[in-house]
N, C-alpha and C positions, 0 to 999 in steps of 0.2 A: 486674360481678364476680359470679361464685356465691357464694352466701351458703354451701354446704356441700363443703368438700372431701372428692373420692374419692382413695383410696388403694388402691394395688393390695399385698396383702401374700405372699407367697412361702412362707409357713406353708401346708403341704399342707392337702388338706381333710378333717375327720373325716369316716368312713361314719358317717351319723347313725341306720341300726339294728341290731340289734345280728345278727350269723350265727346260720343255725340251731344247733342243739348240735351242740356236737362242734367246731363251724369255728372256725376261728383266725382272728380280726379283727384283720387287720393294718395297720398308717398306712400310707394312700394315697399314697403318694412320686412318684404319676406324676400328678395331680389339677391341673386345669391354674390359672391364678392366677386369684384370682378378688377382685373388687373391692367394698370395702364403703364408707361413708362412716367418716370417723374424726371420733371425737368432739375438738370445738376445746377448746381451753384457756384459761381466764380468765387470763389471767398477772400481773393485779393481787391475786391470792389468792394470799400466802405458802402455802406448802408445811407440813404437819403436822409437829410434831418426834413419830415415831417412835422409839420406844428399842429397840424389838426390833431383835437383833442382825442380821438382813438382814429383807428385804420387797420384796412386790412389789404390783402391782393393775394388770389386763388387763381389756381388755374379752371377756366371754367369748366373743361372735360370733368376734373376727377376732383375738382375740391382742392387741390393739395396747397398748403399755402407758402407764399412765396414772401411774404411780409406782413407782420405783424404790430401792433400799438396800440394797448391797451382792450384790446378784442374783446371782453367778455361786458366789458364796462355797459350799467344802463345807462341811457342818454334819448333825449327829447330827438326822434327822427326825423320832423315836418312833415312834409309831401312826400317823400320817401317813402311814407305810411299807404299813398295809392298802390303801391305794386299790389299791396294785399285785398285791395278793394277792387283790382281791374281783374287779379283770379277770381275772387268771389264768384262776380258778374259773368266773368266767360263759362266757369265750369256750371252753371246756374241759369243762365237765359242765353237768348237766343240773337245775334245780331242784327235779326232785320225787325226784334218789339220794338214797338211805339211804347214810348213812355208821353205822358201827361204830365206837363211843368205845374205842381199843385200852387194854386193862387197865393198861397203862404207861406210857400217854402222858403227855412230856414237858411237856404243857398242863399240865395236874392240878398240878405243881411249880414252876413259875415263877411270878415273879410281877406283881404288877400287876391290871388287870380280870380278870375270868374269872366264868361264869354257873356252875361248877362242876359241870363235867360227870360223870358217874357212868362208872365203867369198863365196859365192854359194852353202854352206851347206846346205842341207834338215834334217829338224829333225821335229817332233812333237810337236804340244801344250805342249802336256801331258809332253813331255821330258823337253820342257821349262820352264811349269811351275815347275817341278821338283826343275829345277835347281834354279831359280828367290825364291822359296821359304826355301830353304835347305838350298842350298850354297850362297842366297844371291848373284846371279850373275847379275851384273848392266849390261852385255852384249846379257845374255838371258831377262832382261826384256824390254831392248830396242828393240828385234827382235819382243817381242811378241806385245808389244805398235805398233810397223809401221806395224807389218803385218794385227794387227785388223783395224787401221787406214784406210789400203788401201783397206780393203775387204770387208768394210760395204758400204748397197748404201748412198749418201749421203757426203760423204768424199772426199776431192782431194786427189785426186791420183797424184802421181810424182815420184812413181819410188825408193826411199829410201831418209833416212833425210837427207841427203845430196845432194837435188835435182836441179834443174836448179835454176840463181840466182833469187831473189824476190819472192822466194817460199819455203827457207829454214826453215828446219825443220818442214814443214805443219804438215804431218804426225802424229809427234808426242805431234803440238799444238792441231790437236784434238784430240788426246787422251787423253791429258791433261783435256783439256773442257770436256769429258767425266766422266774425274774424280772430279773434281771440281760438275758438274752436279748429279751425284751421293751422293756425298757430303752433298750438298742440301737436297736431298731428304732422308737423314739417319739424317737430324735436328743436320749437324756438326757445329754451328754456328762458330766455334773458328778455322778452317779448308781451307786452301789452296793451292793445290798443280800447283808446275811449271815445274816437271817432274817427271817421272813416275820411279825412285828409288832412290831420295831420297837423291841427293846430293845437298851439301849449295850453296841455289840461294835465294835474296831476293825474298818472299812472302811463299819459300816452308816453312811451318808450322801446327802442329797442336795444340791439348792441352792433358792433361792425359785423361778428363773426356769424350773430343770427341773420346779418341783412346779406350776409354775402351766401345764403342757404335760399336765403328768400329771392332775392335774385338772380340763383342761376336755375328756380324751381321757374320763375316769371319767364325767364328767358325762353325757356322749352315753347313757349306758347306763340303760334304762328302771328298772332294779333299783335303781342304785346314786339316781338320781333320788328313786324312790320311798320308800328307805330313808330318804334322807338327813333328810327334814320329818319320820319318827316321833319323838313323844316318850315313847311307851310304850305298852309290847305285854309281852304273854305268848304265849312259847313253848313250843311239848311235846315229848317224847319220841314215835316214832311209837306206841306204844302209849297216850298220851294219862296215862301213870303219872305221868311226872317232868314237872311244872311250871318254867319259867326266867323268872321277870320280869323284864325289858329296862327301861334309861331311858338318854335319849340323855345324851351327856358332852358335848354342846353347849348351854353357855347363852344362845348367842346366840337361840336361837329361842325364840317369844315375847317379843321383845323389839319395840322401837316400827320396829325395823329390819324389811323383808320378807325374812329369811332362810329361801333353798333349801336346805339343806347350807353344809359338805360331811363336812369332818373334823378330831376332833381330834388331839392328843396331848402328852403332859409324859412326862421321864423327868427323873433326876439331871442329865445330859450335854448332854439337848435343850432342856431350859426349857418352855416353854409354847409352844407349835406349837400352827397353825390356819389350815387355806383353807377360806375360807366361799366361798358362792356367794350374791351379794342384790341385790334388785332394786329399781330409784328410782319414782318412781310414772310413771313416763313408759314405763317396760314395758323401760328397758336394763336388763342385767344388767352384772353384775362379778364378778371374781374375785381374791380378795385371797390372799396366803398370806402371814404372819407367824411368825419363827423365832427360838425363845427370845427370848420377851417376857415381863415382868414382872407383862404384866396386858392378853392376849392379848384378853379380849374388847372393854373400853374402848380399847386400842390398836385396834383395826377400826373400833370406830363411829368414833372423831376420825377415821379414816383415810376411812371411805367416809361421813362427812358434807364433810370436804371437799372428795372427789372427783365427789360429787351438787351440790354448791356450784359446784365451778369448771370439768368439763365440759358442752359442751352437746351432745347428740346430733343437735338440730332439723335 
């Protein structure tokens, strides 16, 4: 008898780099199937009691899932909702544009994280994305949404979301449409975004099962990778004036856990959101995503200590 079963899975395959600028990386729909081993299951190891309100755990190679609760379910994502705003941005501009912090921008007033950006400030993608991924700043991702908005052809332009009346918020409805359109094409059926980080608005929702598609398509992405293990940095203005200390909003790392990423989020609406990405000493990885939980980061480790426990990769 093989000691290892192969599985063939139907999950297209990600492009594993990422387009030059400017190209739109899109899921390979035509990628033909392609077979992995699937990790077996100790079936004499009860299953974790999770409280978080759904949950999922894949393996991040193949998809294949290792735990499941309530997967399909919509639910309010938070910050979570950046994964889809920091692809946009990569597949779409370039990490060394200058963006212009617009005098009015709608970042600067909402609330939640934000590095506090100064109005007419010049800073970089790259510095944005930074911050939008780390420190979860709802102010760098609103800059980085209007500036793609108004720099693709195709787009109205107006100037910042805050723009002349019967025109508000343009900017950021197409980025939104951009994200929702991507959406689409990642097969998120349970997925709809109404702005781009993730605070409680009727419609913004995803599900575990979409976020855990979503975050192993995010993963592929050398940026979001490399972000994801900062625990702290400083950022500048390009004129090197305005300073932004960054510190990631993931406790998981540093912990006895080998966590990659990925991301967090809490709002009123969502609870405690988080897909990690962590790896067992055997060199598999996993991907967890937990939605509105009580106590998101101890709800992971019980999760993925006894999913290191009761699958075996060999």
């Amino acid at each position: 008898m093989l000691t290892t079963l192969i599985g063939i899975y139907t999950i297209t395959k990600f492009i594993s780099a990422d387009w030059a600028q400017n190209g739109h990386l899109a899921w390979n729909s035509a990628a033909l199937l392609q077979a992995s081993a699937v990790p077996v299951q100790n079936q004499q190891n009860l299953a974790p009691v999770i409280k978080a309100k759904a949950a999922i755990a894949t393996d991040l190679e193949n998809g294949f899932i290792l735990y499941e609760k309530n997967i399909h379910d919509r639910r309010p994502v938070a910050s979570l909702t950046k994964l889809m705003t920091a692809i946009i941005i990569l597949e779409e501009n370039n990490l060394n544009d200058t963006v212009t912090v617009s005098v009015s921008q709608k970042g600067a007033q909402i609330g939640g994280s934000k590095i506090w950006l100064a109005p007419g400030e010049k800073i970089t993608v790259e510095n944005l994305l930074y911050a939008t991924l780390i420190h979860s700043a709802n102010d760098a991702a609103y800059a980085l949404a209007i500036y793609n908005s108004e720099n693709n052809p195709g787009q109205t332009q107006c100037g910042s979301i805050d723009c002349s009346e019967g025109h508000s918020d343009t900017p950021i409805k197409n980025f939104v449409k951009k994200m929702n359109e991507k959406a689409m094409l990642l097969g998120l059926q349970n997925t709809n975004f109404t702005n781009p980080v993730g605070l409680d608005e009727e419609g913004n929702y995803s599900s575990a099962y979409d976020l855990s598609i979503l975050g192993r398509y995010a993963y592929k992405k050398d940026f979001i990778r490399k972000a994801a293990i900062i625990r702290e940095m400083e950022i500048t203005s390009k004129n090197g004036r305005l300073k932004h200390k960054i510190s990631t909003t993931n406790d998981l790392l540093g912990s006895y856990l080998k966590v990659l990423g990925l991301k967090t989020g809490t709002t009123a609406e969502a609870g405690e959101c988080l897909v990690a990405v962590i790896k067992n000493d055997d060199g598999n990885n996993i991907l967890t995503v937990l939605l509105d939980s009580g106590s998101r980061y101890q709800e992971t480790k019980v999760l993925v200590d006894w999913l290191f426990r009761t699958y075996n990769w060999k």
